[in-house]
VMD Tcl script that draws the C-alpha trace (Angstrom):
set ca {
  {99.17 154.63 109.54}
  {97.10 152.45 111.80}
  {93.38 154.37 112.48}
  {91.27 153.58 115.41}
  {88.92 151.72 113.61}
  {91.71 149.23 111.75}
  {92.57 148.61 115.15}
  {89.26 147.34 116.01}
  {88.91 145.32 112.77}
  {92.09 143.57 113.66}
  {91.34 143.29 117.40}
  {87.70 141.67 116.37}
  {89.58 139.63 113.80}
  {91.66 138.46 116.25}
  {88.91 137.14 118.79}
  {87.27 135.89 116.10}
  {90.36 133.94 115.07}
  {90.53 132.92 118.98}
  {86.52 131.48 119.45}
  {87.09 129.70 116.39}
  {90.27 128.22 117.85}
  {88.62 127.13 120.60}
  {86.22 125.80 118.91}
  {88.32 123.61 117.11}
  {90.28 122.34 119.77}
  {86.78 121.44 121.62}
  {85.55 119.23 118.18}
  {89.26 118.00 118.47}
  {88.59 116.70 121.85}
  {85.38 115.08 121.53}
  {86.18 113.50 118.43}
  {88.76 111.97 120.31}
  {86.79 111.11 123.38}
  {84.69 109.70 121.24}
  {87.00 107.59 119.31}
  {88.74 106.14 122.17}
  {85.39 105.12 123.31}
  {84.77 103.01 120.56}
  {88.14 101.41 120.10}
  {87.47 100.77 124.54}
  {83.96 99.39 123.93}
  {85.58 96.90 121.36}
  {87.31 95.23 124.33}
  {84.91 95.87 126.53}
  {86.59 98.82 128.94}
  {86.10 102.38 129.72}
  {87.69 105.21 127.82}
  {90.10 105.44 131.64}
  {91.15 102.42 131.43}
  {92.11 102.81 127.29}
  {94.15 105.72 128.17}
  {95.59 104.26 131.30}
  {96.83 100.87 129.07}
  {98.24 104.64 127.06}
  {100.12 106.08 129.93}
  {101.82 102.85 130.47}
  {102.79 102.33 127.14}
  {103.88 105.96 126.45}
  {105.95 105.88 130.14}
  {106.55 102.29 131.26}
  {106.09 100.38 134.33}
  {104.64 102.51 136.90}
  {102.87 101.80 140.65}
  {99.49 102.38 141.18}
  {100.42 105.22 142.98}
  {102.15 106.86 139.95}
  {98.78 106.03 137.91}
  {96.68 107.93 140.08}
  {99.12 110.86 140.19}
  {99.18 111.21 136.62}
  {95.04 110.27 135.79}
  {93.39 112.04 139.03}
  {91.54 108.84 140.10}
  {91.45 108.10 143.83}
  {93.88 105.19 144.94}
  {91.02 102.71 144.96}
  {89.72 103.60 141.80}
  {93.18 102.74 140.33}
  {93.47 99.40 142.01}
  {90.01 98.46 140.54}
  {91.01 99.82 137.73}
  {94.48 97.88 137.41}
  {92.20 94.86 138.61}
  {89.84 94.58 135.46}
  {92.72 95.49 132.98}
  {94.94 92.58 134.74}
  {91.75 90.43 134.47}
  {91.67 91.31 130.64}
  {95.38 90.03 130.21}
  {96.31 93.28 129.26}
  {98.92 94.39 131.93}
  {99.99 92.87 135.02}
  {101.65 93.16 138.43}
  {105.00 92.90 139.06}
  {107.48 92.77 142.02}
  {110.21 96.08 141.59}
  {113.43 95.26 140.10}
  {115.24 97.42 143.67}
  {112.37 96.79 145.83}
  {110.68 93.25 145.68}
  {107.68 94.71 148.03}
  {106.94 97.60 145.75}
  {104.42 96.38 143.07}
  {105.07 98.33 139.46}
  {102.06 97.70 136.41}
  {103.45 96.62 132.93}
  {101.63 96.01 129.53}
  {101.05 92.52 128.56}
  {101.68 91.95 124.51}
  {97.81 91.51 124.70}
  {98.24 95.13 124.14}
  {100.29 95.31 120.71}
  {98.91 92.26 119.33}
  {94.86 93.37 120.34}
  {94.51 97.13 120.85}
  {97.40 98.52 119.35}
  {96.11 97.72 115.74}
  {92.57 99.68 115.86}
  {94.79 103.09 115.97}
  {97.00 102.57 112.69}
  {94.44 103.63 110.39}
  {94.45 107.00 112.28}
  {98.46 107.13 112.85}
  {99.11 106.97 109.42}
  {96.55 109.54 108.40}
  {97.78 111.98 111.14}
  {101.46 111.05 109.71}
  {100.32 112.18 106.42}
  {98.58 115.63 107.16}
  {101.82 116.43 109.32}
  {103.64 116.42 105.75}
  {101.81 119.58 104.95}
  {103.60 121.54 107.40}
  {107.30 122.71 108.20}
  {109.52 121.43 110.94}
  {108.47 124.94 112.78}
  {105.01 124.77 112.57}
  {105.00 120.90 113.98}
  {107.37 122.04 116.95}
  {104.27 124.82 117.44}
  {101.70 122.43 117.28}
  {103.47 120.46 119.67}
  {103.98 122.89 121.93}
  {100.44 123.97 121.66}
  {99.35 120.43 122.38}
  {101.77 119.75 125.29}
  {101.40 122.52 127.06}
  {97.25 122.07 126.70}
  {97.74 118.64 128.21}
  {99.83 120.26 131.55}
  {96.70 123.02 131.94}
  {94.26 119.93 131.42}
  {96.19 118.15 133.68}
  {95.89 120.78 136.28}
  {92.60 121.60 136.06}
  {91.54 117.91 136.44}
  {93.29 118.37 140.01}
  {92.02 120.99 140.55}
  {88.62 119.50 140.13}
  {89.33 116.19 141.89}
  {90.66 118.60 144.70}
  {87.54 120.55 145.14}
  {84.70 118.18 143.94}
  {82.07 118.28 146.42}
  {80.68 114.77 147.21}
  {78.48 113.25 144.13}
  {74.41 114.46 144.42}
  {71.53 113.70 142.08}
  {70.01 110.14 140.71}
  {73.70 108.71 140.32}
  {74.75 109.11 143.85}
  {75.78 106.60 145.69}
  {73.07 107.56 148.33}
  {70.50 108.15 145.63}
  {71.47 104.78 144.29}
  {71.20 102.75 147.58}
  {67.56 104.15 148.07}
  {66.59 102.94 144.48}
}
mol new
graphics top color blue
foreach p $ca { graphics top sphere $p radius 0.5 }
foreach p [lrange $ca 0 end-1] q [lrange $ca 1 end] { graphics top cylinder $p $q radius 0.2 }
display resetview
């Protein structure tokens, strides 16, 4: 028979179980942010532009429009975005297959032969540790992880949608006046 206060050991145990979740999945991320910063200071380019060059190469050719959908950056930020990857050979512009005046972005191989390589070391260890667990528990995790990516996603919108315009000493106004 469950008593009042085994209910509150399990109900504590349980938020504690929760924050230290969390807390996990917040070293998870910035040992990640900081990892793809290293592997994009290697070639020179911003941790958006590394996982831009990784949209395109988990979904294929996409417009510039479909780029800014899916990262949140403003139009222009995409085009000079797509303009300092194109200048680093690692993706281009292309005429559409259907529609010659639509403009798609592919990969180069620059990205395979150059970037591609920094991230085995981590694939295979990642491939390993998911040994440990069952066919269930990796369906889980990647449920877990996908549907954290759609509320990331959506709160990045969400953000972009109600950012008020930039203050403070990195303004562009602050910036002009320096």
């Amino acid at each position: 028979m469950s008593t009042p206060s085994s209910r509150k050991r399990r109900k504590s145990a349980s938020l504690e179980l929760r924050a230290a979740l969390l807390a996990a999945g917040r070293e998870y991320s910035t040992s990640a942010v900081m990892f793809h910063g290293a592997v994009a200071a290697r070639f020179g380019l911003s941790a958006t532009d590394l996982k831009t060059l990784d949209i395109l190469q988990r979904q294929g050719t996409r417009t510039a429009g479909e780029l800014a959908a899916h990262t949140g950056l403003a139009t222009p930020s995409v085009t000079a975005l797509i303009d300092r990857l194109e200048a680093k050979g690692l993706l281009r512009r292309v005429r559409g297959r259907e529609d010659r005046r639509r403009v798609m972005v592919e990969l180069t191989p620059a990205l395979e032969k150059e970037v591609a390589p920094l991230f085995g070391p981590l694939s295979r260890r990642m491939l390993a540790r998911f040994e440990r667990y069952s066919a269930r528990e990796i369906e889980l995790i990647r449920d877990f992880l996908l549907r954290g990516a759609d509320e990331m996603r959506d709160e990045t919108a969400n953000l972009v949608r109600s950012s008020p315009p930039p203050t403070g000493p990195r303004a562009p106004a602050a910036r002009a006046r320096a």
